[in-house]
Each structure stands twice: as C-alpha cells, then as structure tokens.
N, CA, C and O atoms as a MOPAC input file, in Angstrom:
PM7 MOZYME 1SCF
protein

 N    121.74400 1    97.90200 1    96.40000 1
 C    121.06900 1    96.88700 1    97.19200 1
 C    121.40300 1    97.04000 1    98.65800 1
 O    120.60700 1    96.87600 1    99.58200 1
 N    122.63200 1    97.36300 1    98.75400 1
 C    123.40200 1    97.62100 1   100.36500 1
 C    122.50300 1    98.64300 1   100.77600 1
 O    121.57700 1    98.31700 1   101.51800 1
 N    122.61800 1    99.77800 1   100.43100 1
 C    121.74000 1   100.86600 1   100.77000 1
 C    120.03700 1   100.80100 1   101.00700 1
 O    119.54500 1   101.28700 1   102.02500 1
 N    119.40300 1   100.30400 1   100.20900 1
 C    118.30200 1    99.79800 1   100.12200 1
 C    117.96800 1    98.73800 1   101.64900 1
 O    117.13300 1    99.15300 1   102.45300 1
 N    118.63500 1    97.50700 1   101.89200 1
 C    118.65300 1    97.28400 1   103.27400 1
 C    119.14300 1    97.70100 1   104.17300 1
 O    119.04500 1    97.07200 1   105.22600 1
 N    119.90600 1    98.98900 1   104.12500 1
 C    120.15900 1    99.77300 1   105.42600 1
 C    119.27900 1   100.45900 1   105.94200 1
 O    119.14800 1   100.48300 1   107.16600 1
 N    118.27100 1   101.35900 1   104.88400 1
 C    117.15700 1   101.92000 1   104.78900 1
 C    115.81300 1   101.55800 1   105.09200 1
 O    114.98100 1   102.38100 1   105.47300 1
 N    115.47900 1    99.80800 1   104.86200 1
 C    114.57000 1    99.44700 1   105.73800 1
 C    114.74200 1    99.16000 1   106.78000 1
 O    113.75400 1    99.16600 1   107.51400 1
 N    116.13900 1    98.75100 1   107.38700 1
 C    116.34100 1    98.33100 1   108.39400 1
 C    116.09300 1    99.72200 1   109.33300 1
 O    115.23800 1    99.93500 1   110.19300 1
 N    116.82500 1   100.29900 1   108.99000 1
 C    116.50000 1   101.81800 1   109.17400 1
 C    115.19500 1   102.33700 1   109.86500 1
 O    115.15300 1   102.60800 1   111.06500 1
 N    114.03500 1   102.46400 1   108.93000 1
 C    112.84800 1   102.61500 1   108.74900 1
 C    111.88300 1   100.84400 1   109.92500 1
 O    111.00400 1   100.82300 1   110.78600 1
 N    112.45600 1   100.09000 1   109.46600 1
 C    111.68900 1    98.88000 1   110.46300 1
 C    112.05300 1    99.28100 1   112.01200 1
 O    111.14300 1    99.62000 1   112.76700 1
 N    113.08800 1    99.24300 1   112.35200 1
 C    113.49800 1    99.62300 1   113.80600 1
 C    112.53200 1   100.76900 1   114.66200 1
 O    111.87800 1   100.53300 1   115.67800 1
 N    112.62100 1   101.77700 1   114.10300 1
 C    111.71700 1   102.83000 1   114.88900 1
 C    110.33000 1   102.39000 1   114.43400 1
 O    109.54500 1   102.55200 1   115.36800 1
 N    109.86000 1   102.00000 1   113.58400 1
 C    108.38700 1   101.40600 1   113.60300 1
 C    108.44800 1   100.43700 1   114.49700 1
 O    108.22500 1   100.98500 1   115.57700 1
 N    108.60300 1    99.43500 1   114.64500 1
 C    109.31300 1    98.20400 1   115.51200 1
 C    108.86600 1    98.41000 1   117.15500 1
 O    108.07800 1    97.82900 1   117.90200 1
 N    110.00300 1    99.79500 1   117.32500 1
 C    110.30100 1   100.62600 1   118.55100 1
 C    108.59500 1   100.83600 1   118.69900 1
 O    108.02500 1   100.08800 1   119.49300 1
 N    107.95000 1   101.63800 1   118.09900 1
 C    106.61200 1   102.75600 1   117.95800 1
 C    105.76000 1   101.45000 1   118.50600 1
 O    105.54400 1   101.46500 1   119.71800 1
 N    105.42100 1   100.70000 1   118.01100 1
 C    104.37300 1    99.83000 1   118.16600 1
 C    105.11900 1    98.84400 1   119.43500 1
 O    104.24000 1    98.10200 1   119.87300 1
 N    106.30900 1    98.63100 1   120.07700 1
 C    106.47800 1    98.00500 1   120.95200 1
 C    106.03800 1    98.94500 1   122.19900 1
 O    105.62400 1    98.53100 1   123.28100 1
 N    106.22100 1   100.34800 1   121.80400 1
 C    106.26000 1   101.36000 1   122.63900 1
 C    104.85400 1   101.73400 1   123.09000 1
 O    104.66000 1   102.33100 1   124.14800 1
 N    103.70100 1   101.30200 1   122.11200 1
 C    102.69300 1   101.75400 1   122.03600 1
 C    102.12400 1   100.60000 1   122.57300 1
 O    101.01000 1   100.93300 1   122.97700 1
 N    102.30400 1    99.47500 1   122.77600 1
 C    101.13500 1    98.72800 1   123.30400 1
 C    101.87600 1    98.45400 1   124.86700 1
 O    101.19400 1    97.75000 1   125.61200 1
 N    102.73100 1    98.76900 1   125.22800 1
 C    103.19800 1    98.65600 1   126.75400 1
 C    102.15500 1    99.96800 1   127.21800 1
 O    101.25100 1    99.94600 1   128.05300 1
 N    102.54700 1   100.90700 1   126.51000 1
 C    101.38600 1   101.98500 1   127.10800 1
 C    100.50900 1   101.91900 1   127.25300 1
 O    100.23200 1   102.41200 1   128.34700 1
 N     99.34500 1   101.38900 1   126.54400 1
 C     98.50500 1   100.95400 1   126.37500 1
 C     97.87800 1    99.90400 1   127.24100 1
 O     96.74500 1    99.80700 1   127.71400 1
 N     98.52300 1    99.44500 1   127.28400 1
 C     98.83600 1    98.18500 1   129.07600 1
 C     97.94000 1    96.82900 1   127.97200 1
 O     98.47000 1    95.81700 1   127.51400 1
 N     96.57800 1    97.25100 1   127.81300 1
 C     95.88300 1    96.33600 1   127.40300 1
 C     95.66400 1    96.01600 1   125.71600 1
 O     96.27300 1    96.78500 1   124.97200 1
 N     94.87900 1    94.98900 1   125.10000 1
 C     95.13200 1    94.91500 1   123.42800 1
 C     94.88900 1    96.16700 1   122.91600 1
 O     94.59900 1    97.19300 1   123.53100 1
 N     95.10000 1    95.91200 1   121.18500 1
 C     94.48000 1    96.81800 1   120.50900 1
 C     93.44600 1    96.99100 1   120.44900 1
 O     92.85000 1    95.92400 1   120.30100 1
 N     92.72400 1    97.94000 1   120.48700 1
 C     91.27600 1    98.59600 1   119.77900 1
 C     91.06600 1    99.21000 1   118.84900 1
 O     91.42900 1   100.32600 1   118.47700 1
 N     90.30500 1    98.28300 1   118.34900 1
 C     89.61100 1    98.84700 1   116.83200 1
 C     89.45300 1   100.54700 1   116.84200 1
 O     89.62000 1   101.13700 1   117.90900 1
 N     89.12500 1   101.29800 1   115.61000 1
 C     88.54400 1   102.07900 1   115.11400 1
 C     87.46600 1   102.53800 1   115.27500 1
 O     87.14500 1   103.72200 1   115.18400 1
 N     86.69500 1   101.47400 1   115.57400 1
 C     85.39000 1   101.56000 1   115.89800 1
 C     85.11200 1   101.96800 1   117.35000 1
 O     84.47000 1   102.96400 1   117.68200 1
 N     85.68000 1   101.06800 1   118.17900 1
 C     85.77700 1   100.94100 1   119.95300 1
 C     86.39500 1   102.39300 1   120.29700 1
 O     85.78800 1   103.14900 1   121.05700 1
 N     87.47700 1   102.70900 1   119.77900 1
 C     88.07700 1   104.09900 1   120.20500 1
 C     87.79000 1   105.05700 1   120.16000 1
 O     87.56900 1   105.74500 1   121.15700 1
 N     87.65900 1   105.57600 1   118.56800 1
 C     87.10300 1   106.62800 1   118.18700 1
 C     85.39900 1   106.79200 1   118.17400 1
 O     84.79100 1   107.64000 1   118.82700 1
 N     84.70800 1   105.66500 1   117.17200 1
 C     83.45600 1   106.01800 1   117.26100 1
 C     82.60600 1   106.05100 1   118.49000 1
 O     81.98000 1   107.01300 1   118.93500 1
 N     82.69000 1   104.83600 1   118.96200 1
 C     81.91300 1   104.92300 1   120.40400 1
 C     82.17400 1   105.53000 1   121.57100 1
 O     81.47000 1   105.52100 1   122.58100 1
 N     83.45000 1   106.18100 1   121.36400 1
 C     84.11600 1   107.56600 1   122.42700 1
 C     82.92200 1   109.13200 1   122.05400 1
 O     82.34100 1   109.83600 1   122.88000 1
 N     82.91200 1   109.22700 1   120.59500 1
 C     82.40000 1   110.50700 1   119.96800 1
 C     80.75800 1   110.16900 1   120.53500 1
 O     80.08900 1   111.04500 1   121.08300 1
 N     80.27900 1   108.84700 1   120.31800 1
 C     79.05900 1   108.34600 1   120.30400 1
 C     78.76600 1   108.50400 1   121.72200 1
 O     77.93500 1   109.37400 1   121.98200 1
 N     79.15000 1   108.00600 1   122.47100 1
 C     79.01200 1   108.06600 1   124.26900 1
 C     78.68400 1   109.77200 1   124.24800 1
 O     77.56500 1   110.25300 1   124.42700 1
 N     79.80800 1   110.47000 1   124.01200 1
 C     79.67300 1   111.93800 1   124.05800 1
 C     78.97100 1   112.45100 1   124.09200 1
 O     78.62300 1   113.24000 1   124.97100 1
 N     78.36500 1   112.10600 1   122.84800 1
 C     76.81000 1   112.77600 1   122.19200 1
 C     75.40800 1   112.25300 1   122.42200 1
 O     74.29600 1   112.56500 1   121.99500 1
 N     75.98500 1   111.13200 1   123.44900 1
 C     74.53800 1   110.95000 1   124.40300 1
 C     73.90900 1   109.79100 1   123.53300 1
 O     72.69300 1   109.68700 1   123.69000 1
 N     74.68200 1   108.58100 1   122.33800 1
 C     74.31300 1   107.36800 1   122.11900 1
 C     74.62500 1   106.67700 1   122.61400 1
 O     75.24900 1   107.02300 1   123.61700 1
 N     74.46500 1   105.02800 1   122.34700 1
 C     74.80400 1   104.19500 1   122.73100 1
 C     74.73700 1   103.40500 1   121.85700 1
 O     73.83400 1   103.64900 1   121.05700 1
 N     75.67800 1   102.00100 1   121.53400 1
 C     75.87900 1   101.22300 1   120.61000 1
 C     74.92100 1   100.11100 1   120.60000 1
 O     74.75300 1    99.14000 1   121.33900 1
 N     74.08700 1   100.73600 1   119.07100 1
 C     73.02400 1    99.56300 1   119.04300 1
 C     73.52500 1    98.21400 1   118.29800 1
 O     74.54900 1    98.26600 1   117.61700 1
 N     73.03100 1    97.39400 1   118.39000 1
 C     73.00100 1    95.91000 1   117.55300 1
 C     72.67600 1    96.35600 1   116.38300 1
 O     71.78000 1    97.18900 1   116.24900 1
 N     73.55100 1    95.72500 1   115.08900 1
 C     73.14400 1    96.12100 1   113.92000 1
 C     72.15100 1    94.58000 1   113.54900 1
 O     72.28300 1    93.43500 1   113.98200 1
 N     71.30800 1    95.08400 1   112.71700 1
 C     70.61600 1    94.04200 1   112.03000 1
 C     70.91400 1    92.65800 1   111.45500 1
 O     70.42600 1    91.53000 1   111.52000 1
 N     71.79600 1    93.18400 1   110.94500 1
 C     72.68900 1    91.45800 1   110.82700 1
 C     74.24200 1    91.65900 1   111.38800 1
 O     75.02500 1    92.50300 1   110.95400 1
 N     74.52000 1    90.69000 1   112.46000 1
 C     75.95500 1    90.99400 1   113.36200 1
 C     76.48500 1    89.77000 1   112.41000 1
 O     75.90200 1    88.81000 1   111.90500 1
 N     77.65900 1    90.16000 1   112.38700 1
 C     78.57200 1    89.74100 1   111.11100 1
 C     79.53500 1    89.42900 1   112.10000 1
 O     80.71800 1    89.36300 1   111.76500 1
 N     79.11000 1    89.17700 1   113.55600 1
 C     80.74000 1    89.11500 1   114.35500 1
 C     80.09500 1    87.31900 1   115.37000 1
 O     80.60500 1    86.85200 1   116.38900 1
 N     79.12700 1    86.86500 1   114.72900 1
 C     78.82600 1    85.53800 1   114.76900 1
 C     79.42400 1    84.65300 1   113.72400 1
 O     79.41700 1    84.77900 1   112.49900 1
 N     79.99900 1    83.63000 1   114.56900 1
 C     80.06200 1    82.67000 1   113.99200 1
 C     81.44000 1    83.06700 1   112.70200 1
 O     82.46700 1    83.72700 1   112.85900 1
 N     80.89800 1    82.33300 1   111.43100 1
 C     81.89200 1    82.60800 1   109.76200 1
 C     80.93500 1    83.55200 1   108.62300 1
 O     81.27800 1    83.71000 1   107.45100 1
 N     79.62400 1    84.15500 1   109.25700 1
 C     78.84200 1    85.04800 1   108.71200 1
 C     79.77700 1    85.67000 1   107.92900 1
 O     79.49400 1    85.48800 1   106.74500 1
 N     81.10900 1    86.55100 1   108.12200 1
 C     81.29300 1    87.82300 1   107.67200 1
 C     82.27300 1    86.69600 1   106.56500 1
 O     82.44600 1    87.42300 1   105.58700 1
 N     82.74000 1    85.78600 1   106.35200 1
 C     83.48500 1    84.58200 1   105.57100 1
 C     82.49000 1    84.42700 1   104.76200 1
 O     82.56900 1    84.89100 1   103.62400 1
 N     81.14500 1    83.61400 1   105.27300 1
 C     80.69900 1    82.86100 1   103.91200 1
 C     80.10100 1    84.58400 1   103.08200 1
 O     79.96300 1    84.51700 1   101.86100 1
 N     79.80300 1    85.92400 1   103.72500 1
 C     79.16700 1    86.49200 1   102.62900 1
 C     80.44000 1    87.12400 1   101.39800 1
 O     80.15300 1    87.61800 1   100.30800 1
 N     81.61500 1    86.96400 1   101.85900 1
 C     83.20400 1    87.30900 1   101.29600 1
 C     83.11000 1    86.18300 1   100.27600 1
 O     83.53900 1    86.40300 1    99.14300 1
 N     82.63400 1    85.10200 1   100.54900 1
 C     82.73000 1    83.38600 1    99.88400 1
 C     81.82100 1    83.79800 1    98.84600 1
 O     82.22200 1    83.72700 1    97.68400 1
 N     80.54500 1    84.25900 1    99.10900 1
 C     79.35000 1    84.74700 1    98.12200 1
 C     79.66000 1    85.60300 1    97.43400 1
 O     79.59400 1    85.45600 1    96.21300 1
 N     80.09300 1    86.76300 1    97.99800 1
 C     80.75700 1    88.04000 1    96.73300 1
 C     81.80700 1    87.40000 1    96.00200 1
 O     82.19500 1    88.05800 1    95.03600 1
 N     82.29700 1    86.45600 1    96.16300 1
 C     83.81100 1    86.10100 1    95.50600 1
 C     82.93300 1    84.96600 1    94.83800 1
 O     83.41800 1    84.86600 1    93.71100 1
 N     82.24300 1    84.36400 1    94.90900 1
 C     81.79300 1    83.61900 1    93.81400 1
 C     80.70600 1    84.44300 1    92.55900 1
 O     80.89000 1    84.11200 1    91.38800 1
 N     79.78200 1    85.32700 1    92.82300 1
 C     79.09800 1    85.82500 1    92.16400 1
 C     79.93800 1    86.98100 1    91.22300 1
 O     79.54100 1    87.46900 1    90.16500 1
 N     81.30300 1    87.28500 1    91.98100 1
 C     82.53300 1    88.57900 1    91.19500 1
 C     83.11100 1    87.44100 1    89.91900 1
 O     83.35900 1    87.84000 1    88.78100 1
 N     83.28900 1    85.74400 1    90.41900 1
 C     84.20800 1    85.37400 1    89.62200 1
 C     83.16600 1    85.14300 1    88.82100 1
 O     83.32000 1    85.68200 1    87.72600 1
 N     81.79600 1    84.33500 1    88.97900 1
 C     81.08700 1    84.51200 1    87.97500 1
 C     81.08200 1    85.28600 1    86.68100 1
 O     81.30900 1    84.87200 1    85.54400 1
 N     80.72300 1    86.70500 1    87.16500 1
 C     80.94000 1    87.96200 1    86.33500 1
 C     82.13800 1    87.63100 1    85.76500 1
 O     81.99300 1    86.91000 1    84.77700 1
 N     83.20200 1    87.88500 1    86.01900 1
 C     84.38100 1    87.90100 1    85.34400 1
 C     84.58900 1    86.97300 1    84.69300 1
 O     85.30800 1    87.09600 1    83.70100 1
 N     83.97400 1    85.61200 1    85.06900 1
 C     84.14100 1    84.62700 1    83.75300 1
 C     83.41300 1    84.95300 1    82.71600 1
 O     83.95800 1    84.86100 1    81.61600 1
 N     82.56300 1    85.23100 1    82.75700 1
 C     81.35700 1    85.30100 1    82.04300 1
 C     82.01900 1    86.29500 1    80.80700 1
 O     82.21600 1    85.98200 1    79.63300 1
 N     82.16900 1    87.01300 1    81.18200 1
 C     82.60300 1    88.56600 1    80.53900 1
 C     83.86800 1    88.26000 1    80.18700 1
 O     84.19600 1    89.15300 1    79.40600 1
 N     84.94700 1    87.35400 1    80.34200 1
 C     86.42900 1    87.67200 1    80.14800 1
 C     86.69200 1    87.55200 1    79.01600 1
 O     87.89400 1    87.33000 1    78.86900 1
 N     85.97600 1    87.60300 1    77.83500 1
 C     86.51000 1    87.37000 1    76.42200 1
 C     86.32800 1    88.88900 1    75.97300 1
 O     87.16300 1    89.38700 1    75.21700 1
 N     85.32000 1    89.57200 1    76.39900 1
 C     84.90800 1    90.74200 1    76.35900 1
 C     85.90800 1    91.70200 1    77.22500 1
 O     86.25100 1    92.85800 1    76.97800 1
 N     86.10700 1    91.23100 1    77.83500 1
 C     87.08700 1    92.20300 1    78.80900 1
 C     88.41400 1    91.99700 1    78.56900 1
 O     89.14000 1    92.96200 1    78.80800 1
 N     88.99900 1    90.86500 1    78.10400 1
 C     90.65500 1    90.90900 1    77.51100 1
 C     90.68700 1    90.38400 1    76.66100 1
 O     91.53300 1    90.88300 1    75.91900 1
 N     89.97900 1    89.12700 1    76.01600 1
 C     90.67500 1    88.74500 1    74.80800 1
 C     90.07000 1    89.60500 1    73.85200 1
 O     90.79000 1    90.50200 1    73.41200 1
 N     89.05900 1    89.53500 1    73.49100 1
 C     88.17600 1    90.91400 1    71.80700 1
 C     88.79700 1    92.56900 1    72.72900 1
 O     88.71900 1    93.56600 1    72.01100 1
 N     89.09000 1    92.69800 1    73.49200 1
 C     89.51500 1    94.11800 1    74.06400 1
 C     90.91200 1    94.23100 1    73.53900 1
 O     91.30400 1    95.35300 1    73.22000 1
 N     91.67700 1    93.24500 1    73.41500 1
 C     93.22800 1    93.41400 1    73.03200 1
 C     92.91600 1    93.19100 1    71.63200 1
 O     93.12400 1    94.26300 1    71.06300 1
 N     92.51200 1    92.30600 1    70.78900 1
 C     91.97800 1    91.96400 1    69.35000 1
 C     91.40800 1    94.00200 1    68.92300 1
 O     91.94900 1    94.91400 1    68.29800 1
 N     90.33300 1    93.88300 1    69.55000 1
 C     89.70700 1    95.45700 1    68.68300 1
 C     90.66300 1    96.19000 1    68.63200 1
 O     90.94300 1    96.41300 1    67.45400 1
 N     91.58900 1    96.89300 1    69.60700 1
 C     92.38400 1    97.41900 1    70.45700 1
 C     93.42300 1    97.80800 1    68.75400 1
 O     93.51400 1    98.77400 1    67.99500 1
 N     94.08000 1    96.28500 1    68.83600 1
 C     95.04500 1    96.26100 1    67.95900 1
 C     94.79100 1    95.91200 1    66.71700 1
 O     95.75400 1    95.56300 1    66.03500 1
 N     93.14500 1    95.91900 1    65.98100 1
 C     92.83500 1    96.17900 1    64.80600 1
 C     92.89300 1    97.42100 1    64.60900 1
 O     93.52900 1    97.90800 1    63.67400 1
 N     92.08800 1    98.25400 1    65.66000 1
 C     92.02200 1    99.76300 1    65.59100 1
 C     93.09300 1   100.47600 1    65.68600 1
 O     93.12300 1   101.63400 1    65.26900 1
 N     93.91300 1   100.00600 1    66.13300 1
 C     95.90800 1   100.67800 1    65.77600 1
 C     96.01000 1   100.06000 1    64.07000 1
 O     96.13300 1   100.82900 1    63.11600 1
 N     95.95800 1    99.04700 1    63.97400 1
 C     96.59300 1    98.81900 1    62.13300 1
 C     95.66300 1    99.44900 1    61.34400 1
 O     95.88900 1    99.69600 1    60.16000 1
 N     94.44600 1    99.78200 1    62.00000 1
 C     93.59400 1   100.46100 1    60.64900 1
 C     94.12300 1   101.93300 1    61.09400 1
 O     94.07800 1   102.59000 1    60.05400 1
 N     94.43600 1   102.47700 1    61.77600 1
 C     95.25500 1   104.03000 1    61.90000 1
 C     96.01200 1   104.09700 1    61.84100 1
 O     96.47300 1   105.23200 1    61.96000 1
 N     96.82100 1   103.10500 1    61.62900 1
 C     98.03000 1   102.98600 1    60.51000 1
 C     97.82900 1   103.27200 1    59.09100 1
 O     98.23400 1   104.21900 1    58.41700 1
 N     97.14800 1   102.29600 1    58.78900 1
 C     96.57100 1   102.06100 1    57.50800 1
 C     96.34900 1   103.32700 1    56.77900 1
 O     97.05600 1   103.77400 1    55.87600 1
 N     95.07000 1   103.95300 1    57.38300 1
 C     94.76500 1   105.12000 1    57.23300 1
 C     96.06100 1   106.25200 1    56.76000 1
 O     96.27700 1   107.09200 1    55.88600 1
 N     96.79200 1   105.59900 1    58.07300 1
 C     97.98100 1   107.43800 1    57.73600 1
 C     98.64200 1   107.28900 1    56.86100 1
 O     98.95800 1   108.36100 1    56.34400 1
 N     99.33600 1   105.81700 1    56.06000 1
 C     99.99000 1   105.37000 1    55.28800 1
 C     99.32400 1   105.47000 1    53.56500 1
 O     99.86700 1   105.56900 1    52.46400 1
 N     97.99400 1   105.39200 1    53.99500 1
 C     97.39100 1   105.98300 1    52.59500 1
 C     97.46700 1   107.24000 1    51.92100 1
 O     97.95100 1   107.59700 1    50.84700 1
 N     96.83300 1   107.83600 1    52.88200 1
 C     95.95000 1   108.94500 1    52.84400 1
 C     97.71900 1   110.13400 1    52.70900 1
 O     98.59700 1   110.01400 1    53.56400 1
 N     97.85600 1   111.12400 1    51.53400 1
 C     98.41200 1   112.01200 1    51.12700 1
 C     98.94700 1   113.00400 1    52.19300 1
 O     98.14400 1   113.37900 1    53.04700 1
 N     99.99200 1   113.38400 1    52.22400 1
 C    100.20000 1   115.08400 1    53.38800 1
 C     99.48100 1   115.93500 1    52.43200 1
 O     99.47300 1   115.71800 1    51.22000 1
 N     98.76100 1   117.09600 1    53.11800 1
 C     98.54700 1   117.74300 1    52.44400 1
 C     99.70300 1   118.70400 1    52.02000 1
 O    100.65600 1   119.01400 1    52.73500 1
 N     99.52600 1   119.02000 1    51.05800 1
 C    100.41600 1   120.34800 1    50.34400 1
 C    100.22400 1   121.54400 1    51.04100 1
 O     99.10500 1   122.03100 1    51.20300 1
 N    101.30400 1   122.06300 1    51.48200 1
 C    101.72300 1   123.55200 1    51.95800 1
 C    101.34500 1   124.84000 1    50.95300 1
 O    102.06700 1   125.10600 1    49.99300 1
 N    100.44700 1   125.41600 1    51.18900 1
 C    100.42000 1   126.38900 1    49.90500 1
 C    101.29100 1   127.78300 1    50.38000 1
 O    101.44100 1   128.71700 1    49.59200 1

C-alpha cells in the first residue's frame, strides 16, 4: 500500500508539473481538438469553418438529445432485460446441467 502511494504520488507530480507547465505557456485557455488541430489543417487547405446544420453549442441542445438517447437506451434495456440477464443466466445454466448430464450418462468409449 506504502509503495502504491509513493508511485502515484510519484506519477501525479510531474503530470501536475506538465499541465501547470503547459498552460503558463500557452498564456491563454485550453483549446479544443477541434480549434487546434482541425481548423489549423482546414485554414491550410484553403477552408473555412462552416455552421453545421444543427449547432449543438446553443443553449442545453447537446443535454436534452443525451436526455433522449438515455431514455430511448433505457427503454430498450428495460424492455429486453429478462432476455438479456435473467432467461440468459437460466438457459446458460440449464445448458451446463444438460452437458453434464449428457457426459455422466453417456459410456467412455473402449480403447481397442
């Protein structure tokens, strides 16, 4: 356990360091993935950043459609969960005692 927190402590410090180190350089916030890399490559190559069709950076848009997938996922999963764990563990472990069954019957064959 001693070792184990010497080792993150270890490991946290120079990460710690890296990212304190990295945004003084940086002077200003982080930038996305998007801002840095893509629209750096994109400028390059002579685009420019269009408006996507539905901007998801209004408002709780990009929330309520997370709210919608998470209700229509739990749906599904209710719907289905007898099928998906309870008769899945039931078949599961009929189909082990009947291959039991089976091996416990059924003869070795004879060595000729």
């Amino acid at each position: 356990m001693k070792k184990l927190s010497i080792r993150a402590v270890g490991l946290l410090v120079p990460f710690l360091a890296h990212l304190t180190t990295a945004k003084i350089a940086l002077g200003a916030g982080w930038s996305g993935v998007d801002e840095s890399v893509v629209e750096h490559y994109a400028e390059k190559a002579g685009r420019s950043a269009w408006t996507p069709f539905i901007n998801t950076d209004q408002g709780d848009l990009l929330l309520f459609v997370f709210l919608i997938a998470g209700v229509i996922g739990g749906f599904v999963v209710g719907y289905y969960w007898r099928i998906l764990f309870k008769d899945g563990i039931q078949k599961s472990r009929t189909q082990k005692s009947e291959i039991k069954n089976q091996k416990s019957r059924s003869p070795e064959p004879e060595a000729e």
